[in-house]
N, C-alpha and C positions, 0 to 999 in steps of 0.2 A: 300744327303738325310737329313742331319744334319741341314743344312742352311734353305730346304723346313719346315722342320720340327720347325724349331723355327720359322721361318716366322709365320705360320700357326700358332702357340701357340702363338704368339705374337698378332696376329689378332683377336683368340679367347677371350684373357684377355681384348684386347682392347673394343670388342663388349661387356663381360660381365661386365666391369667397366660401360660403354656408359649405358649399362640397367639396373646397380644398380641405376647408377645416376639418371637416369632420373626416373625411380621408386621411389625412395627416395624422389624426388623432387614433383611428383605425390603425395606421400604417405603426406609426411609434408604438403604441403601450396595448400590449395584449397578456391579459394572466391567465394562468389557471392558478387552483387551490394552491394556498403557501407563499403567493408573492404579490406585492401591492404599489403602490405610488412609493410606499416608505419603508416598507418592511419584504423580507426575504427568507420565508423557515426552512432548516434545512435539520433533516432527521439522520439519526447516529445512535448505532449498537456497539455497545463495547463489554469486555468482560471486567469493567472494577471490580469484579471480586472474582472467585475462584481460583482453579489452577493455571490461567491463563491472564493474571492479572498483571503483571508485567509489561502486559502491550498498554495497560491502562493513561500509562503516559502518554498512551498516540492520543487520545480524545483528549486528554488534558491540553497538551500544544495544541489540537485543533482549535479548543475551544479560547486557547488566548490568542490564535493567531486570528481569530474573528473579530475579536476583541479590540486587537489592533486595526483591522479594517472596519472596523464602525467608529472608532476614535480619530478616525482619517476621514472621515465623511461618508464611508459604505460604499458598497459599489454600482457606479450611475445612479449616488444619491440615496440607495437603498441599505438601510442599516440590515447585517446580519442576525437573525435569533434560532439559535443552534439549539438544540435539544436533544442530548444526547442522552441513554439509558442503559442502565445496566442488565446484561444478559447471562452474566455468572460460565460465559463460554458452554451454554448451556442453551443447541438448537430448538427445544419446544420453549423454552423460555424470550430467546429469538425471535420465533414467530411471533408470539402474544405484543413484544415491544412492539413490534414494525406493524402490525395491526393498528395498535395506541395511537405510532406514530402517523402513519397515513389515514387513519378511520377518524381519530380524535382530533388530533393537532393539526390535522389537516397541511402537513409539509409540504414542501412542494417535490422532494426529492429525500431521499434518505441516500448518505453521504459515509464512506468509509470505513464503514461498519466493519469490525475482524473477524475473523476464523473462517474457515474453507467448509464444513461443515453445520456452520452455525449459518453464512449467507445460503449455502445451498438449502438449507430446510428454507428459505424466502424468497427463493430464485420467482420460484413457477410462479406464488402470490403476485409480488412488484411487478411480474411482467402481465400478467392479466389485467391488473388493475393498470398498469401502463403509467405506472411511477419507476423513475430512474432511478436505480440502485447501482452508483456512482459511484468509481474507483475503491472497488473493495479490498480491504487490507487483507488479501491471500494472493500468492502467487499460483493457485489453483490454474492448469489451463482451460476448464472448463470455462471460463469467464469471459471467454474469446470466442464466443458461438453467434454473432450477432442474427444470424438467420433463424436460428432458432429462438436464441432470450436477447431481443433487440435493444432492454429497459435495461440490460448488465452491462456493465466493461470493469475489469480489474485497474491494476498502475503499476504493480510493482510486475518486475519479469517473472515469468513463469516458472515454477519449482522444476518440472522437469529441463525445463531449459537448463537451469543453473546445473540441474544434477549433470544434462550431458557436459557439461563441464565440467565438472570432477571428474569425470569416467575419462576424459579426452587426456587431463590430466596425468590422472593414477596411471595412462597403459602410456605415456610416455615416459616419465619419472620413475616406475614402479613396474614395469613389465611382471613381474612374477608376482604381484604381489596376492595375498590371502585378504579376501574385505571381508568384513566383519560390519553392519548395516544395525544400527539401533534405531526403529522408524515409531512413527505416534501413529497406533493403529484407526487412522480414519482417513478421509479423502486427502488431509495432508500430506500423513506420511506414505499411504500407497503412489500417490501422483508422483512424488518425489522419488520411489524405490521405481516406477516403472521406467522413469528418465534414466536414471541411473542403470537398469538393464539395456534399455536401447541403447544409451549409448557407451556400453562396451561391448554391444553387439553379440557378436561370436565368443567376445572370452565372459559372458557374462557367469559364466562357471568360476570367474576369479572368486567370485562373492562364495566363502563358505559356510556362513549364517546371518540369515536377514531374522532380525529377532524384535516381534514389538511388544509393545508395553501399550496400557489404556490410562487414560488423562487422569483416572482416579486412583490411582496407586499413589502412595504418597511416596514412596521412593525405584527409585529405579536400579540401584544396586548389584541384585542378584543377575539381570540382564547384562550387567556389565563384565560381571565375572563369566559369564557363560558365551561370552563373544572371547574371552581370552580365551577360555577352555576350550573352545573349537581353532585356534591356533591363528587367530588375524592377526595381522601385522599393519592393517591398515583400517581404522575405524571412523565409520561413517555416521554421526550425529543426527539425525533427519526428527530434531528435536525442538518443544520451545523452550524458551527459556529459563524455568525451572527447572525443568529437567537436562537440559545440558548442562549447568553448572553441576549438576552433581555427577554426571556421566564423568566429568572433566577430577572431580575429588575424588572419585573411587577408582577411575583408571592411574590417577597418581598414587595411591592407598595400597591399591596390588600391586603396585609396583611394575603398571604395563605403561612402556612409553609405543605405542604405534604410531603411524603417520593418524595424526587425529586432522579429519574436517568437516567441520561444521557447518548447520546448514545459513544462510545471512540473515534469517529472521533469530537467529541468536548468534549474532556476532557483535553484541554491544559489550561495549569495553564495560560501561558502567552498570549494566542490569545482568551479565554474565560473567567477565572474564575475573571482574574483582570481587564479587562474592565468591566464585569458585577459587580464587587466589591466583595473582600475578606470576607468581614465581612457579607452580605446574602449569601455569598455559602458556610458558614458552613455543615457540613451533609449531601451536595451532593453525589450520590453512583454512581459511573461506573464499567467498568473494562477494562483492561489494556494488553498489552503483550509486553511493552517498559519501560524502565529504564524514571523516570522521573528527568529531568533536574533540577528542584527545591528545589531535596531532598534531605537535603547534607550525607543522607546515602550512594550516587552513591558518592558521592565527595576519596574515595578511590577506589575503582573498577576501575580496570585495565582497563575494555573496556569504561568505561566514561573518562577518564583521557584522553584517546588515541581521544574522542568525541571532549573535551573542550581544548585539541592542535590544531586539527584540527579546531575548529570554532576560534579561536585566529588566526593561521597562515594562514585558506582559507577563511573562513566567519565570519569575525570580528562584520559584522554588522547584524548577526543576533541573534537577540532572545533564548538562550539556555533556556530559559522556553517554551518556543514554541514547542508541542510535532512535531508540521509538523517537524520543524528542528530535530527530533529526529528521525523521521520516513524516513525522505529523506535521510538520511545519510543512515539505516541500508537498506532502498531498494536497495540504489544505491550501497553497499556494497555488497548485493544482487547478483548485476547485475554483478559487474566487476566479481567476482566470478565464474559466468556459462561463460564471455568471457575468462578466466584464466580455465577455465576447458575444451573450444574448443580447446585450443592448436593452432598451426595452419591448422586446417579448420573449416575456418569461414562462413560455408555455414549456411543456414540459417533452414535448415535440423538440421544440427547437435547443432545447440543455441538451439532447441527445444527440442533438444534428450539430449544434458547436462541440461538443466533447469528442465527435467522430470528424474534428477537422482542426484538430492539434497541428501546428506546424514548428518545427525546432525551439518550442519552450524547453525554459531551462530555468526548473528553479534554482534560489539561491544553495541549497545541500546537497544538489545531484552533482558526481565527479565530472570535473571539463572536460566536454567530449560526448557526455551524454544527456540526449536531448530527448524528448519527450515528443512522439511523433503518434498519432490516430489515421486511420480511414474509415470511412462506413463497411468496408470490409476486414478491417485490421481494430478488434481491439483491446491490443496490447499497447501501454503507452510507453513502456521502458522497453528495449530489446538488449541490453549490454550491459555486460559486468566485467570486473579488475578483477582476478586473484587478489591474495593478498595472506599475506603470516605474519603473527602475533610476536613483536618484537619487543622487549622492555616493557614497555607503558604504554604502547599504541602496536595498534595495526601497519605495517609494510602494505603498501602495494607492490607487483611485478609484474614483469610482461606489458601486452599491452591489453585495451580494452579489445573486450570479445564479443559480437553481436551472438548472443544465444541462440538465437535461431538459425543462425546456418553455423555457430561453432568457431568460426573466425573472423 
């Protein structure tokens, strides 16, 4: 009876070990398409060419800052393989990429992808197919719909938000003033011109020409002179960054100084204000929610120090004035972040469920103060920006920081 009897407990332990294991194993490592014991694909649209090529920097840092984390041993082990392509800012061209990327490459995620126009022609696809289209580089508010496109969420704050800050602005500083609104006629600059009426509310009659222009005009010129001829005194940029450089050279050329403010997706010192030239962009006003590269106030700051190793060691050849390079780093910072918080299951379920459970992260580029916060109801992960004017050779901040969404 002795011998039956350990038999049978030896069987017993044998099957409960067999179903811890295999539960354990169950419980640990779950994938879907794009992620493995070793590897982690993660898909990216960018426009390296056309009129929107300027942001091109942002996938360049992303793609060294992956670099860096697969030279560190990857995360939970799992080395990064980014694949990012060009879409010329150019939405049918957009789609075809992010098809490639999830039909061919089989990603697990497409990751950071630009323009407000270009993810929107990809919205409805990723979210059908039920692949995460992961902090997209537009401040579009549309991106915050989770009930409806559950597979979206933006990063940076939202364009009208920022605008109702100017408006809050301009009607304290500026009560009488005449705005003058030069917008990119598509979902960016409309989003951005509708912020800016709500929030001056009742005096939205201040504005006495909202005048846009389209992505394919090689210059913007004539728009500029014809915001002076309707008599603004206050001009509003709601531009990328080739074209507000030249907004910035022709309103100094006629000879208009108005209160000039520009929108943050071109407020880099180094892809704007010094091709347009240092000395007319005195007095320019933005705002901000990234450490700027320029200022050698960051030149001690722990998480810039950690910025300017990393562009020495992984991207020697870019631009640390260049806010894109300041913003691809803390996005992509972003990102390895919610893959370090899947643990192992990397379903693409769960990138969604950690990304919508952000808690006061702070990468090393965002200004102290502002932290990066998600809900499964909330997904905006930036809500605050600093004013800020164009001083010398950098950027001023003022004031203090402003949650955009309620304005103070």
């Amino acid at each position: 009876m002795t011998a039956v009897r350990f038999q049978v407990a030896v069987v017993l332990v044998a099957v409960a070990l067999c179903t811890a294991m295999s539960s354990a194993a169950l419980a640990q490592k779950k994938y879907d398409s794009g992620a493995s014991d070793t590897e982690i694909k993660i898909g990216n649209i960018m426009p390296y060419s056309g009129p929107a090529s300027a942001y091109a920097a942002i996938g360049k840092a992303e793609e060294a800052y992956f670099n860096k984390v697969n030279a560190e041993g990857g995360i939970n082990g799992r080395k990064i393989k980014f694949i990012s392509y060009d879409d010329g800012y150019s939405p049918p061209k957009t789609v075809e990429q992010a098809r490639k990327l999830v039909e061919s490459d089989e990603v697990l995620l497409i990751f950071g992808s630009l323009g407000t126009s270009t993810n929107g022609a990809i919205r409805k696809y990723m979210n059908e197919k039920k692949v995460p289209q992961l902090f997209v580089a537009s401040g579009a508010s549309k991106w915050n719909d989770p009930e409806q496109y559950p597979w979206t969420m933006g990063w940076q704050p939202s364009y009208a938000s920022e605008a109702r800050i100017y408006a809050k602005y301009i009607m304290k500083e500026k009560p009488d003033a005449k705005i003058g609104v030069l917008y990119q006629n598509d979902d960016f600059g409309k989003d951005y011109l509708k912020g800016l009426k709500d929030g001056l509310g009742a005096k939205a009659s201040m504005i006495v020409l909202a005048d846009s222009y389209e992505t394919s005009e090689p210059a913007i010129d004539e728009h500029v002179v014809k915001l002076k001829a309707a008599g603004a005194d206050v001009l509003i940029s709601i531009t990328t960054p080739k074209f507000a450089a030249q907004a910035i050279k022709k309103a100094a050329e006629i000879n208009w100084h108005p209160m000039h403010i520009i929108s943050n997706v071109s407020a880099s010192v180094g892809g704007v204000i010094e091709p347009a030239g240092l000395e007319i962009s005195q007095g320019i006003l933005s705002a901000t929610y990234t450490k700027d590269g320029s200022d050698p106030q960051w030149n001690t700051d722990d998480g810039m120090k950690k910025f300017y190793n990393f562009l020495t060691q992984y991207d020697p050849k870019a631009n640390k004035l260049d806010a894109a390079v300041v913003f691809g780093y803390a996005a992509a910072q972003t990102m390895a972040k919610v893959l370090q918080m899947c643990g192992d299951d990397l379903t693409r379920e769960n990138v969604m469920k950690q990304a919508a459970h952000l808690k006061d992260f702070a990468p090393d580029t965002l200004l102290p103060g502002i932290k990066i916060n998600t809900a499964p109801d909330n997904f905006v992960p930036i809500e605050q920006l600093q004013m800020m004017r164009f001083k010398g050779k950098k950027w001023e901040l003022f004031g203090e920081i402003i949650s955009s969404e309620t304005g103070h």
